[in-house]
C-alpha positions in Angstrom: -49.6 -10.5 -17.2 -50.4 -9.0 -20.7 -48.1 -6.6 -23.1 -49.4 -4.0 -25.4 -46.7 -3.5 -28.4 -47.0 -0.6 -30.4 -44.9 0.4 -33.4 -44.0 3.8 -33.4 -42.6 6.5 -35.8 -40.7 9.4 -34.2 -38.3 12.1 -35.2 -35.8 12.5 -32.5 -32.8 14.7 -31.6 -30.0 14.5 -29.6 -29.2 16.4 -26.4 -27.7 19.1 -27.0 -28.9 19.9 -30.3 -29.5 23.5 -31.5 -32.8 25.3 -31.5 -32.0 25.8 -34.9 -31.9 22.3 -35.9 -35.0 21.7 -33.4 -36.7 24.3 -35.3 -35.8 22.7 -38.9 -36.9 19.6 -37.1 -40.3 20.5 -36.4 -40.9 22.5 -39.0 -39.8 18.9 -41.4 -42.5 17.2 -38.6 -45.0 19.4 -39.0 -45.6 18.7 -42.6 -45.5 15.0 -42.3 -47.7 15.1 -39.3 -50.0 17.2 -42.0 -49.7 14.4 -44.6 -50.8 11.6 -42.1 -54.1 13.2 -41.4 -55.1 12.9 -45.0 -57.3 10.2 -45.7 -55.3 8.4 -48.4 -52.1 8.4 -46.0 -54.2 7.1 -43.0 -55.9 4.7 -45.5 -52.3 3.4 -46.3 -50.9 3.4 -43.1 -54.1 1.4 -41.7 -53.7 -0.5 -44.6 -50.3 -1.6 -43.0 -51.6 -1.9 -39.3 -50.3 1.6 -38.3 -52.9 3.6 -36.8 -51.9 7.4 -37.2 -51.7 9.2 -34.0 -49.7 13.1 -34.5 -48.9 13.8 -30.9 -46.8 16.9 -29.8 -43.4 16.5 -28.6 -44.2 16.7 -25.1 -47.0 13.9 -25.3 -44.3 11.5 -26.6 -41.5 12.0 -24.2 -43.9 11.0 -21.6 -44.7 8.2 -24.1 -41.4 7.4 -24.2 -40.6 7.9 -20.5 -43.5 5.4 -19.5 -42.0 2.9 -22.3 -38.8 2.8 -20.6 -39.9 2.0 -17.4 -42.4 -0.3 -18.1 -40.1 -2.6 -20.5 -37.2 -1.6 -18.2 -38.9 -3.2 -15.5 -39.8 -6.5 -17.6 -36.0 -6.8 -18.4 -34.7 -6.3 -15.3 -37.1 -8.9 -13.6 -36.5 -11.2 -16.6 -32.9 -10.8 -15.9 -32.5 -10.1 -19.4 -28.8 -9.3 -20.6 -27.5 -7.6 -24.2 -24.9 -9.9 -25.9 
């Protein structure tokens, strides 16, 4: 059996939240995401073993869906218990 770890950066809101804050959200997002794809940020980020991926907000929910059950799976089976 083999793991892949990644190390992720994400924005995220809670459920419930207004479209008005999800707007602000983006909109905050959307400029960073902007940032990151200039070479002296990826440079940096490489730099630090990030590799920048901008992904829309639908592409990391499923992200984050498969994460869950994936490691969810490994703890359960590991019988893995927070203290």
């Amino acid at each position: 059996m083999s793991y892949d770890l990644e190390k992720d950066l994400a924005a995220v809101a809670m459920i419930g939240s207004t479209a008005m804050v999800i707007a602000v959200q983006a909109s905050s997002l959307q400029e960073l995401i902007e940032i990151a794809r200039k070479q002296p940020c990826k440079l940096k980020m490489r730099s630090q073993y990030y590799e920048p991926l901008p992904a829309r907000a639908e592409q990391f929910q499923g992200f984050v869906r498969n994460e869950v059950t994936k490691w969810g799976k490994t703890i359960r089976d590991a019988n893995i218990k927070a203290d």
